[in-house]
Biotite code that builds the C-alpha atoms (Angstrom):
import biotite.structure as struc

atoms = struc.array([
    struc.Atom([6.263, 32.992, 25.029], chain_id="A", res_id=1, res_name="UNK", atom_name="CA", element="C"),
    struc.Atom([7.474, 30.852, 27.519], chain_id="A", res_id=2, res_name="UNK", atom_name="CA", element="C"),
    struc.Atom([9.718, 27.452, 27.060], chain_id="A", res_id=3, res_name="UNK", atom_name="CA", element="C"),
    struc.Atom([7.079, 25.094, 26.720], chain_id="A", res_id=4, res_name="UNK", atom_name="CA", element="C"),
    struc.Atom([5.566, 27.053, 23.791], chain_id="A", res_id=5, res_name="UNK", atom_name="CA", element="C"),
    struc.Atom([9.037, 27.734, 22.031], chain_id="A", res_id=6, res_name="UNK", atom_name="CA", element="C"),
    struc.Atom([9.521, 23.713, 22.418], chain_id="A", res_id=7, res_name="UNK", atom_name="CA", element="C"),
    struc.Atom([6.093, 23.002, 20.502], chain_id="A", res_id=8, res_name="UNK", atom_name="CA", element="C"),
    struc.Atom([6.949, 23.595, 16.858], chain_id="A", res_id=9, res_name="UNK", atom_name="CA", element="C"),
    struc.Atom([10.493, 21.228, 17.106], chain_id="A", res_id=10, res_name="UNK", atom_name="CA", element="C"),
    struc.Atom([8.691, 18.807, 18.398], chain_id="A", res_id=11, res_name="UNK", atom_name="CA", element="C"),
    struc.Atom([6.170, 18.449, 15.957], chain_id="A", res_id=12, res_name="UNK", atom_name="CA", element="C"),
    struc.Atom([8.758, 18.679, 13.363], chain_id="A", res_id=13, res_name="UNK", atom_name="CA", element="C"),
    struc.Atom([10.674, 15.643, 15.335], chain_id="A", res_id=14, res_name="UNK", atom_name="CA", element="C"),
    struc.Atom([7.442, 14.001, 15.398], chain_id="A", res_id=15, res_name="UNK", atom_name="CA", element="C"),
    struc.Atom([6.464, 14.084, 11.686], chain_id="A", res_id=16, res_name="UNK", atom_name="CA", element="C"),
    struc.Atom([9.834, 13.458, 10.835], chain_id="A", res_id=17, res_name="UNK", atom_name="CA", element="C"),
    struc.Atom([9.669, 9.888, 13.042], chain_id="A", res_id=18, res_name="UNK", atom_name="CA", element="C"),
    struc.Atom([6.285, 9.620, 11.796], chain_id="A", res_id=19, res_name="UNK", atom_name="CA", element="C"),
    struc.Atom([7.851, 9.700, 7.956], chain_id="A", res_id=20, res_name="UNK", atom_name="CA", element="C"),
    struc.Atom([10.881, 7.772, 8.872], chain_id="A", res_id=21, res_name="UNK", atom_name="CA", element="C"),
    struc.Atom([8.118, 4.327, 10.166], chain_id="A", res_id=22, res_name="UNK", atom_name="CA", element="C"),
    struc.Atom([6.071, 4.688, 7.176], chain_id="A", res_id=23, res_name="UNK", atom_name="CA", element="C"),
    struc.Atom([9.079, 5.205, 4.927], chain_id="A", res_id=24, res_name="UNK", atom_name="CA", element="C"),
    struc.Atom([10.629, 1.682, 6.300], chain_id="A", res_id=25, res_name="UNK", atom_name="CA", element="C"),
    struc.Atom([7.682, -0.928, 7.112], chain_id="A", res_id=26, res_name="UNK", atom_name="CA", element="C"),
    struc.Atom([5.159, 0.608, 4.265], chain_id="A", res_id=27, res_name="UNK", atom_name="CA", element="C"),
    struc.Atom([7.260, 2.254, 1.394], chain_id="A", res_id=28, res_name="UNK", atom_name="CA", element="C"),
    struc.Atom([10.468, 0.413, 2.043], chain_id="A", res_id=29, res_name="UNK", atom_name="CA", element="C"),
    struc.Atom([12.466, 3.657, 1.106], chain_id="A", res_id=30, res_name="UNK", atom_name="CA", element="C"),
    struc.Atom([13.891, 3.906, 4.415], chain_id="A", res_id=31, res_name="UNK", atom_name="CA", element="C"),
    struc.Atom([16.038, 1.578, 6.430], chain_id="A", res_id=32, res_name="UNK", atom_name="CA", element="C"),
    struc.Atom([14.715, 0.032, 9.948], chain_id="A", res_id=33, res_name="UNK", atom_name="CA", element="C"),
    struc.Atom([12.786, 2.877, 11.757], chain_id="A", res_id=34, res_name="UNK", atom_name="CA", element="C"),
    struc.Atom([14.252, 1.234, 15.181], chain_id="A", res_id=35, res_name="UNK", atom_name="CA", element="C"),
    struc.Atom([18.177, 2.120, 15.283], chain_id="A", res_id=36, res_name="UNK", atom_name="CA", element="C"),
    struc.Atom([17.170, 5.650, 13.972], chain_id="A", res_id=37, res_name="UNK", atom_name="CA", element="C"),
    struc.Atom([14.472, 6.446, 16.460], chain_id="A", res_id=38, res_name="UNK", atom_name="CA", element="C"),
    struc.Atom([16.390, 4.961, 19.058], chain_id="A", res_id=39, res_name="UNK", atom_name="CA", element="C"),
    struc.Atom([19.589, 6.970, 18.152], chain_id="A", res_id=40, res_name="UNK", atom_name="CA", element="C"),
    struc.Atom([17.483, 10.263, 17.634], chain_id="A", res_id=41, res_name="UNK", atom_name="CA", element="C"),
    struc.Atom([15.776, 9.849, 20.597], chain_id="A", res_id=42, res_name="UNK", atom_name="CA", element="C"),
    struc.Atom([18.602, 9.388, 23.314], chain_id="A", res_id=43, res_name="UNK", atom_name="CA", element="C"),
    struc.Atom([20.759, 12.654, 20.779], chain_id="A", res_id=44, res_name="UNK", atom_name="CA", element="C"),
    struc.Atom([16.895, 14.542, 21.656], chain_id="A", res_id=45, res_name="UNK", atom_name="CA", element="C"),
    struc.Atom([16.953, 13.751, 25.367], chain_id="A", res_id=46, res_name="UNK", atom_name="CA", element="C"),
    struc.Atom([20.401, 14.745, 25.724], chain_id="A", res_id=47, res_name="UNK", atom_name="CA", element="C"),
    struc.Atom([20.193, 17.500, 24.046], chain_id="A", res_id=48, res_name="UNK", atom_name="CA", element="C"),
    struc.Atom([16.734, 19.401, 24.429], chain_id="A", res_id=49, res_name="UNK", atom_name="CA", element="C"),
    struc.Atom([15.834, 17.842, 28.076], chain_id="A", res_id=50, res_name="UNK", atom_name="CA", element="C"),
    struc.Atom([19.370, 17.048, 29.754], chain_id="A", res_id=51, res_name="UNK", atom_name="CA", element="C"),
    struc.Atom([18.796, 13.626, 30.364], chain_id="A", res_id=52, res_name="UNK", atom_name="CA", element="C"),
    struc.Atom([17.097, 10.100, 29.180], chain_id="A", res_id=53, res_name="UNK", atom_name="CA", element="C"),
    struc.Atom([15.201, 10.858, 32.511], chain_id="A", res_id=54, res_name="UNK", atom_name="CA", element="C"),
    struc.Atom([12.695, 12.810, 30.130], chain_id="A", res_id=55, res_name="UNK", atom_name="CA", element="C"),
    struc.Atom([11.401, 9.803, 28.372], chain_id="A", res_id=56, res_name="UNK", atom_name="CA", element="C"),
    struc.Atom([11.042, 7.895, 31.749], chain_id="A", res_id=57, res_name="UNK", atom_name="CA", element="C"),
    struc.Atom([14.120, 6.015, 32.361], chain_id="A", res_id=58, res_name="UNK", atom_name="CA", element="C"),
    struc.Atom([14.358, 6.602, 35.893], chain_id="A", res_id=59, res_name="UNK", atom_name="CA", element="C"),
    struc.Atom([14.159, 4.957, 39.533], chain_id="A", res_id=60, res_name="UNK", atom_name="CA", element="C"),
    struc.Atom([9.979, 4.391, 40.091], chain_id="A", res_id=61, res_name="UNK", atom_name="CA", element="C"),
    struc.Atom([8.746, 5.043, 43.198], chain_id="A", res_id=62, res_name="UNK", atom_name="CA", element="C"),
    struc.Atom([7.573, 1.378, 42.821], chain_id="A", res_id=63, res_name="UNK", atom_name="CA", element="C"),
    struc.Atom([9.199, -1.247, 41.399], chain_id="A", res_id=64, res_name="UNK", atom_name="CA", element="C"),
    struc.Atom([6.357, -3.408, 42.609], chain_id="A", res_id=65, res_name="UNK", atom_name="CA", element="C"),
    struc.Atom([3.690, -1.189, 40.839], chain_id="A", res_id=66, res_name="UNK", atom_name="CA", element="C"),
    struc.Atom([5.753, -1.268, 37.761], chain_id="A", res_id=67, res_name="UNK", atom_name="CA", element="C"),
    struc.Atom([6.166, -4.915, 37.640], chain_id="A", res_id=68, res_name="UNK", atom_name="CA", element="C"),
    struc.Atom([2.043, -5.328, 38.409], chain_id="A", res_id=69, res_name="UNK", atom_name="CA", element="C"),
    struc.Atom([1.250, -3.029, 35.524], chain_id="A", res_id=70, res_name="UNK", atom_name="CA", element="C"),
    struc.Atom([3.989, -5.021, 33.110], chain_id="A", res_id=71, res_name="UNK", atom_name="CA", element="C"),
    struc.Atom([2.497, -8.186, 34.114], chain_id="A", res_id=72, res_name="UNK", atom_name="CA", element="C"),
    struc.Atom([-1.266, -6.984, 33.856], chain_id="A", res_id=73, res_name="UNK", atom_name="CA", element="C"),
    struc.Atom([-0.417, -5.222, 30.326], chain_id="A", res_id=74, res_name="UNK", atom_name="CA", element="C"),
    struc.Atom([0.903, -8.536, 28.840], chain_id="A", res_id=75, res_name="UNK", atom_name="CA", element="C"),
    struc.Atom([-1.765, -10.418, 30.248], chain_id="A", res_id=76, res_name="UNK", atom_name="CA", element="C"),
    struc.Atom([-4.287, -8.015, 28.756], chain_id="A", res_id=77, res_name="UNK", atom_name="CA", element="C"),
    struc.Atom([-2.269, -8.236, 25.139], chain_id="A", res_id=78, res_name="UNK", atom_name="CA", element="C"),
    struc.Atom([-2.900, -11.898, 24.562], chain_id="A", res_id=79, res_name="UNK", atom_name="CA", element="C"),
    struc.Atom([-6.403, -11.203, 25.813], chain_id="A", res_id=80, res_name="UNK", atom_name="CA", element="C"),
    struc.Atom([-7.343, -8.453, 23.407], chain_id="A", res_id=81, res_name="UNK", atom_name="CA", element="C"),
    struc.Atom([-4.810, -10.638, 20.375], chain_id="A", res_id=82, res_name="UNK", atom_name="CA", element="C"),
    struc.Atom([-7.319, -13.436, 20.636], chain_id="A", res_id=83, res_name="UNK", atom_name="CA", element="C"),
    struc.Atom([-10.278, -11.283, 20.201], chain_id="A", res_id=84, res_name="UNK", atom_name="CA", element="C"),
    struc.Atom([-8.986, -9.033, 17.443], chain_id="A", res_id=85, res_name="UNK", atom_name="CA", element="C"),
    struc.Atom([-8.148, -12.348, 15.512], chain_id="A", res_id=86, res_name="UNK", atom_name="CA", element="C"),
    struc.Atom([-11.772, -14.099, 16.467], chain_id="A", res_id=87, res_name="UNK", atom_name="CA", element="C"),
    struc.Atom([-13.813, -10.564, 14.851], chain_id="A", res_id=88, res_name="UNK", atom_name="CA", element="C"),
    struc.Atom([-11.335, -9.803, 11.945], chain_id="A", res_id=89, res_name="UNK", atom_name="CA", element="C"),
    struc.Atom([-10.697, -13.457, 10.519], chain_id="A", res_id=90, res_name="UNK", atom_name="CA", element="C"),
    struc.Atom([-14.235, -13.271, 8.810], chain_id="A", res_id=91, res_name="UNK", atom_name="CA", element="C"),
    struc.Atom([-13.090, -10.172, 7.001], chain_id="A", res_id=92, res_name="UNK", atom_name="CA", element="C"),
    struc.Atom([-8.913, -10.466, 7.035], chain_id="A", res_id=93, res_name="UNK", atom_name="CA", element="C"),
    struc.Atom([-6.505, -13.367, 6.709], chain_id="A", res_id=94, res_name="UNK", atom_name="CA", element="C"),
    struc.Atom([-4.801, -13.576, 9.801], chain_id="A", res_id=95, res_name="UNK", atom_name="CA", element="C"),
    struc.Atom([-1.946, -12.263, 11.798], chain_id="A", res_id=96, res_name="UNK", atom_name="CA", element="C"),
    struc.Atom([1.209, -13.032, 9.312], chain_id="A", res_id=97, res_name="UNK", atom_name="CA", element="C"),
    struc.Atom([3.446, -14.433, 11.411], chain_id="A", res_id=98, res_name="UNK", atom_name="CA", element="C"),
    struc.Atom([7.490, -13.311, 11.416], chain_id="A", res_id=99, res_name="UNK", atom_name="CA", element="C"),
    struc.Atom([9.596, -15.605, 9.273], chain_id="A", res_id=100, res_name="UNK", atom_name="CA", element="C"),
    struc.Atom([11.769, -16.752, 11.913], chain_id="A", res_id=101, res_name="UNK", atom_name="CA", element="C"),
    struc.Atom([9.099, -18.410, 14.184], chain_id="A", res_id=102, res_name="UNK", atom_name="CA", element="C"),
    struc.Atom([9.135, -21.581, 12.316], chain_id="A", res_id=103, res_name="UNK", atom_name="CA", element="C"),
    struc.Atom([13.299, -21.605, 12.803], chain_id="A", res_id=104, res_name="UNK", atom_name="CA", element="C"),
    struc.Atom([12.537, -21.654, 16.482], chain_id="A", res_id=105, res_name="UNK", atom_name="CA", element="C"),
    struc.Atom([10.356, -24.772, 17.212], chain_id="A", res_id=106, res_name="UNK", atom_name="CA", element="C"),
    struc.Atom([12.671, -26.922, 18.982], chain_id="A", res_id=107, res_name="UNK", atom_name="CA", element="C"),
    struc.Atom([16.230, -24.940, 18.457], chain_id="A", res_id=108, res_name="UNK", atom_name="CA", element="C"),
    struc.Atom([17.334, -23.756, 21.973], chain_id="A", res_id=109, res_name="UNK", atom_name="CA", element="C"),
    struc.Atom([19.985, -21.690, 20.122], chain_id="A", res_id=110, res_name="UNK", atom_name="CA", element="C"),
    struc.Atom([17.762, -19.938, 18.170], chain_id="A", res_id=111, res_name="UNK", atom_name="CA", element="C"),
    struc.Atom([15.329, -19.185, 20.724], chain_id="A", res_id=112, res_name="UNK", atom_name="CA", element="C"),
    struc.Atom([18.093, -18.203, 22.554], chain_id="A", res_id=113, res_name="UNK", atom_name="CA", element="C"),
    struc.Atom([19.017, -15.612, 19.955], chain_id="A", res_id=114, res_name="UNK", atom_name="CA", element="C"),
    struc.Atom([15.851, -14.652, 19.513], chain_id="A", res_id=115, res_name="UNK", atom_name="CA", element="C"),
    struc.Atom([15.178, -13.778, 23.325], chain_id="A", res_id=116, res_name="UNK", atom_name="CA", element="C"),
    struc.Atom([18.822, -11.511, 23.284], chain_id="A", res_id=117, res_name="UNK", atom_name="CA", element="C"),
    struc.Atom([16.839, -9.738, 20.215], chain_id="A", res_id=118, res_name="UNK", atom_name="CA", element="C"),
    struc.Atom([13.640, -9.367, 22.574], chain_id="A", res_id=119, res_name="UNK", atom_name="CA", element="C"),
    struc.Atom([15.194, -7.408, 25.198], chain_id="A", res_id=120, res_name="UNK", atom_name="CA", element="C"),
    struc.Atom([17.159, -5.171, 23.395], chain_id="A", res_id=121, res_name="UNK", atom_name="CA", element="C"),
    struc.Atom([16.019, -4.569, 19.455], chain_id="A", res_id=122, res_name="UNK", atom_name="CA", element="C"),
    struc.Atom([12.205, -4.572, 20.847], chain_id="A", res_id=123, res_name="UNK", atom_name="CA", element="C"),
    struc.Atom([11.804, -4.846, 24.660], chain_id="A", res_id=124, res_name="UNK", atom_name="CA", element="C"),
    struc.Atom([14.147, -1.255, 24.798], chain_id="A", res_id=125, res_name="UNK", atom_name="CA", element="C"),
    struc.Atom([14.580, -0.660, 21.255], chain_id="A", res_id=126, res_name="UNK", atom_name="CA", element="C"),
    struc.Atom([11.027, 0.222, 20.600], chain_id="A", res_id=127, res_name="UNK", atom_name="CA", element="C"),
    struc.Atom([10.064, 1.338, 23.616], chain_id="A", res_id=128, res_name="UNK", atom_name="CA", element="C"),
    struc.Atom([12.448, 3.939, 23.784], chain_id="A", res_id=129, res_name="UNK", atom_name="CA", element="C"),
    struc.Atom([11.673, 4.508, 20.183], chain_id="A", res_id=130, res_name="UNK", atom_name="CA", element="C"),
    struc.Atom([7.219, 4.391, 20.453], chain_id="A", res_id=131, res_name="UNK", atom_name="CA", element="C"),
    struc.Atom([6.759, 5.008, 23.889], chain_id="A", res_id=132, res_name="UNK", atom_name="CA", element="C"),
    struc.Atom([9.799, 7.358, 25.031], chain_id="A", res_id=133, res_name="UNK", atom_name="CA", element="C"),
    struc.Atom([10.602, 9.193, 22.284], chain_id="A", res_id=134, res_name="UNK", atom_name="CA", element="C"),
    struc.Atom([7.457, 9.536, 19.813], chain_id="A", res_id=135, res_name="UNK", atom_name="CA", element="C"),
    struc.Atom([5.204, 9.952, 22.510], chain_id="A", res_id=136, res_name="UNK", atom_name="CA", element="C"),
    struc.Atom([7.423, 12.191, 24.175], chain_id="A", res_id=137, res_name="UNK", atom_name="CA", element="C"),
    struc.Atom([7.472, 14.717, 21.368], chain_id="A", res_id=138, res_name="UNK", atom_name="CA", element="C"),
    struc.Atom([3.735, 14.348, 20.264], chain_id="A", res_id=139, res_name="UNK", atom_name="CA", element="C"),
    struc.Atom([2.602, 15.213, 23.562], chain_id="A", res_id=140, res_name="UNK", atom_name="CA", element="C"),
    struc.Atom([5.476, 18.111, 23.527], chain_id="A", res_id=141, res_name="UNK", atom_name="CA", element="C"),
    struc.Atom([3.736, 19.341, 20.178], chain_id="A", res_id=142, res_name="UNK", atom_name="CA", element="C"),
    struc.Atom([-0.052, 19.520, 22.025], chain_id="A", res_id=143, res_name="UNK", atom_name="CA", element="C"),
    struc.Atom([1.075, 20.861, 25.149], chain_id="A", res_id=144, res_name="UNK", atom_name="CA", element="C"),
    struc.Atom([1.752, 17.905, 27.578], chain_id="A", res_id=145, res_name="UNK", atom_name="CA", element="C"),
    struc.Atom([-1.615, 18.146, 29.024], chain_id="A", res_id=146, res_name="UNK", atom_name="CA", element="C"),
    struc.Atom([-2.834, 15.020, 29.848], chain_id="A", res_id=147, res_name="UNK", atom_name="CA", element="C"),
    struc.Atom([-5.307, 14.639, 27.169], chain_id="A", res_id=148, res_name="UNK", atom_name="CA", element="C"),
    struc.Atom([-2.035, 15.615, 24.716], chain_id="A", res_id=149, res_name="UNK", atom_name="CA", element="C"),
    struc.Atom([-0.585, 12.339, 26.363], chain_id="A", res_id=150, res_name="UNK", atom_name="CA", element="C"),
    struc.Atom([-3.097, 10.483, 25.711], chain_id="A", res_id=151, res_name="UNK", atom_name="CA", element="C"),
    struc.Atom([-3.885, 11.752, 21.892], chain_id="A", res_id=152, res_name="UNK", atom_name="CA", element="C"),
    struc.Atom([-0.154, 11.161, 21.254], chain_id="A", res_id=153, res_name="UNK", atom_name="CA", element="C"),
    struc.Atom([-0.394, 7.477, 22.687], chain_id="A", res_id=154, res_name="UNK", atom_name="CA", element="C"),
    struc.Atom([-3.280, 7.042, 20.487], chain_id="A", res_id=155, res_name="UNK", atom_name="CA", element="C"),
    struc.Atom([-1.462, 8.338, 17.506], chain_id="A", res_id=156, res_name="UNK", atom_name="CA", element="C"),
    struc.Atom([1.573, 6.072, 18.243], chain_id="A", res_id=157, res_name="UNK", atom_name="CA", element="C"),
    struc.Atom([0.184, 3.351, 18.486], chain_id="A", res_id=158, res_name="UNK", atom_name="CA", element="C"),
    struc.Atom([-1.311, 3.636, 14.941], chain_id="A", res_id=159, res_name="UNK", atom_name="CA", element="C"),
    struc.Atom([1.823, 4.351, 13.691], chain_id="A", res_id=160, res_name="UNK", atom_name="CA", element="C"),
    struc.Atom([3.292, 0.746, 15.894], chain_id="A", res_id=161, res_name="UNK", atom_name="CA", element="C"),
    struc.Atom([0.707, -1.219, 14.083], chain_id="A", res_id=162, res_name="UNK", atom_name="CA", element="C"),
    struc.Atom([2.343, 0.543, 10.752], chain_id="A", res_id=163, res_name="UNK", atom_name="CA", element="C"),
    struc.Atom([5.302, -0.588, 12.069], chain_id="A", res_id=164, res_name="UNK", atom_name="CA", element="C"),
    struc.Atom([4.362, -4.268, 11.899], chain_id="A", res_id=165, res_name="UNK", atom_name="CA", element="C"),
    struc.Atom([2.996, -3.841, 8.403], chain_id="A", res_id=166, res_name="UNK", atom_name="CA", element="C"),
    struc.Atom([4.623, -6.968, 6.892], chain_id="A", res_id=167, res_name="UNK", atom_name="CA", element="C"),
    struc.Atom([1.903, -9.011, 9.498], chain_id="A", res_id=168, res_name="UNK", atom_name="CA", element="C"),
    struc.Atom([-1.093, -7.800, 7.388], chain_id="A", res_id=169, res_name="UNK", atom_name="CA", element="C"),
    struc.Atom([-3.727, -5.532, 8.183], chain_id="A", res_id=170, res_name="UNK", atom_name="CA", element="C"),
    struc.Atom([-5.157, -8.009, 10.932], chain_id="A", res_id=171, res_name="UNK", atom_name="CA", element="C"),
    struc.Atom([-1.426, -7.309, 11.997], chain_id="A", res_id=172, res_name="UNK", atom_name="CA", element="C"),
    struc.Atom([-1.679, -4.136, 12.209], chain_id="A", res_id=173, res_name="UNK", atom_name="CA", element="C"),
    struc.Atom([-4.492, -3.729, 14.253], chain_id="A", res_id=174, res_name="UNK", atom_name="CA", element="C"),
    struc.Atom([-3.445, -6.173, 16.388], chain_id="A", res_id=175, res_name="UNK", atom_name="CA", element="C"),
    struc.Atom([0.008, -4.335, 17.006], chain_id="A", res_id=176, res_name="UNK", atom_name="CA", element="C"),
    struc.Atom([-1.562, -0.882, 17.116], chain_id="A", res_id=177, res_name="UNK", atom_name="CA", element="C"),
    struc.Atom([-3.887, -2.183, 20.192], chain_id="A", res_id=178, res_name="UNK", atom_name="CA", element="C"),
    struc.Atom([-0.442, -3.911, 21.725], chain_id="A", res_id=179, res_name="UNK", atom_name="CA", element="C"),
    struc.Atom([1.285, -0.394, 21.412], chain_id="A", res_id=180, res_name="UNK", atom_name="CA", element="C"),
    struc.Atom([-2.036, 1.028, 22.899], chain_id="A", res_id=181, res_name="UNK", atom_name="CA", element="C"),
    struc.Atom([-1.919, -1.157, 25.920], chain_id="A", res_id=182, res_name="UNK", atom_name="CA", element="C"),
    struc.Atom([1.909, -0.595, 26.356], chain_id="A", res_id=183, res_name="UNK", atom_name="CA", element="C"),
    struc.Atom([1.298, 3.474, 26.239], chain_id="A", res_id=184, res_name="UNK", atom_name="CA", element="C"),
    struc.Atom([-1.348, 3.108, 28.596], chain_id="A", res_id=185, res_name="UNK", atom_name="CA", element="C"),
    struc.Atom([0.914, 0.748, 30.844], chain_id="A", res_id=186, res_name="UNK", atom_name="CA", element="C"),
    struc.Atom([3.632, 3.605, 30.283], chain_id="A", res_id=187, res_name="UNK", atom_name="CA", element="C"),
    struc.Atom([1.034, 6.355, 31.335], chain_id="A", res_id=188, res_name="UNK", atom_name="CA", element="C"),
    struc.Atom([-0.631, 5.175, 34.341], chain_id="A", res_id=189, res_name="UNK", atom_name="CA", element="C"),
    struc.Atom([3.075, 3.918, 36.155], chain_id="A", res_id=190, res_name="UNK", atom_name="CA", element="C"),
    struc.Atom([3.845, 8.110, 35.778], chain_id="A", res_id=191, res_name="UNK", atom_name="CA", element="C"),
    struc.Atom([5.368, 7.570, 32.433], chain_id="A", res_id=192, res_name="UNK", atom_name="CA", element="C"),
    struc.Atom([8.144, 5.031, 34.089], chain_id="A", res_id=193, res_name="UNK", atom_name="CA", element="C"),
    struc.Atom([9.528, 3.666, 30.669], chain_id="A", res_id=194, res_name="UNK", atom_name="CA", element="C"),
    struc.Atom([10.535, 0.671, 32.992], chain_id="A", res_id=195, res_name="UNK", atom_name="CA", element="C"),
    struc.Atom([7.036, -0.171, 32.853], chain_id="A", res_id=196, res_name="UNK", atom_name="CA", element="C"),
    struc.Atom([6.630, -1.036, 29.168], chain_id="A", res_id=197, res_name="UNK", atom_name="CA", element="C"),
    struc.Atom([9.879, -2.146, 28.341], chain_id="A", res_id=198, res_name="UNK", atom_name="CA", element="C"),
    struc.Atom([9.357, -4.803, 30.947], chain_id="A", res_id=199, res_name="UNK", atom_name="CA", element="C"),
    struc.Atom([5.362, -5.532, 29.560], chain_id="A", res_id=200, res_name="UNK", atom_name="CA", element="C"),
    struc.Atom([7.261, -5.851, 25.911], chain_id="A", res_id=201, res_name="UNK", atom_name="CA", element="C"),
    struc.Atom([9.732, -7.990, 26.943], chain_id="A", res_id=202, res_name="UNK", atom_name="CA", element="C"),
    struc.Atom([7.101, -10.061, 28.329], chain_id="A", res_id=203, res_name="UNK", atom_name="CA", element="C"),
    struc.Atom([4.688, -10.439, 25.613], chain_id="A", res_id=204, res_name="UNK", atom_name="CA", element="C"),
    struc.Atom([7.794, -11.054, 23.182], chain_id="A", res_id=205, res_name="UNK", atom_name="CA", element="C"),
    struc.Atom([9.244, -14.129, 25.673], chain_id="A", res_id=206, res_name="UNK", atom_name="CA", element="C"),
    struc.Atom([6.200, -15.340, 25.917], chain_id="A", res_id=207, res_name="UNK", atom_name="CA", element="C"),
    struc.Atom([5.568, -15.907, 22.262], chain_id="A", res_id=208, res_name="UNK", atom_name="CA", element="C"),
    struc.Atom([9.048, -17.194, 21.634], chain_id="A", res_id=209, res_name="UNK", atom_name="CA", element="C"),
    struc.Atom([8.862, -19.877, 24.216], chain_id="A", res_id=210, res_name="UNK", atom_name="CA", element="C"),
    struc.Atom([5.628, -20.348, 22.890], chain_id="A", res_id=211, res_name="UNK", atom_name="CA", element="C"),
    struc.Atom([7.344, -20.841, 19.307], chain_id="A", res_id=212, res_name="UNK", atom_name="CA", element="C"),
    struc.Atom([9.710, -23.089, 21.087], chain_id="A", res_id=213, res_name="UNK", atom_name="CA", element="C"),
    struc.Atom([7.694, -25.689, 22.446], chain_id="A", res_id=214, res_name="UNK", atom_name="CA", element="C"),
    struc.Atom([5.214, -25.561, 19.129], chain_id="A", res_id=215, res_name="UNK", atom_name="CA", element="C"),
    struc.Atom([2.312, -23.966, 20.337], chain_id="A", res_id=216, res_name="UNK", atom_name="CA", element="C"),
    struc.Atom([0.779, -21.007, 18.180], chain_id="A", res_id=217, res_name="UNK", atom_name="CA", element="C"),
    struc.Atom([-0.721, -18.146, 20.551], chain_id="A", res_id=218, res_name="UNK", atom_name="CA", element="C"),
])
């Protein structure tokens, strides 16, 4: 049996387990936030089974310029495919329940200051280290790391992001399991650079609180 093989069953078991731990939180509220423990279990993982956080995609690109097109073009391709989802599923679904702390930002540079710190480092590389690096890591471990397991496990991710925005409704939660979607694919086709979708999140996420700021609702 050769390492790859050996490998397979932990990561399914650290894959269920992550699985458990985002339903447990934004569904069944049994669990505290899914983010800190994915996070923290996912650099312990990297360390520990692969060496280094290189294995999730934290390294040098061979592009920064590539990385920065795909970020750009991912974001760009979020609001487009936000509008839509909310134009088909408002006929069937309320729609998208906002967070509570948008309304505290219209007009409050301190607040949409705050909220920007949160951005880039709760969700911009909170998440994305949590979804993208770690989650999709190990569910692409558990089917082989062929490239159709990497893109079944970004598929199954990013049903379980949109479970992670829960409290948004289920127009929410389509919504965020196409913006996790979109951010695995970004994270995919820059050679699984994790670069790539931390900067595409942090995008999307500044873009909607300056958005909040000024009073207009995207």
């Amino acid at each position: 049996m050769d390492s790859g093989s050996r490998r397979r069953p932990l990561s399914t078991v650290e894959f269920l387990l992550g699985a458990a731990v985002v339903i447990g939180h934004n569904v069944f509220h049994v669990v505290p936030n899914e983010v800190p423990i994915l996070f923290a279990a996912g650099l312990l993982s990297a360390r520990l089974r692969d060496g280094s956080w290189g294995a999730f995609g934290f390294r040098r690109p061979e592009s920064w310029g590539r990385v920065a097109a795909l970020a750009v073009g991912a974001a760009a391709l979020r609001f487009g495919a936000g509008a839509v989802i909310e134009a088909s599923l408002r006929r069937f679904w309320p729609p998208v329940v906002a967070p509570v702390e948008v309304d505290s930002i219209k007009g409050s540079i301190g607040t949409a200051l705050l909220m920007l710190l949160l951005v880039w480092t709760f969700a911009a590389f909170g998440e994305e280290i949590a979804y993208r690096g770690y989650l999709t890591t190990r569910a692409a471990d558990a089917g082989g790391r062929s490239p159709l397991a990497w893109w079944a496990a970004t598929v199954a991710v990013s049903v379980l992001f949109g479970y992670g925005h829960f409290y948004k409704g289920p127009t929410g939660i389509v919504d965020s399991a196409v913006s996790g979607l979109i951010l695995g694919a970004a994270y995919l086709l820059s050679g699984r650079v994790l670069w790539t979708s931390v900067l595409a999140h942090g995008l999307i996420d500044t873009t909607g609180v300056v958005a909040a700021f000024l009073g207009f609702d995207l």
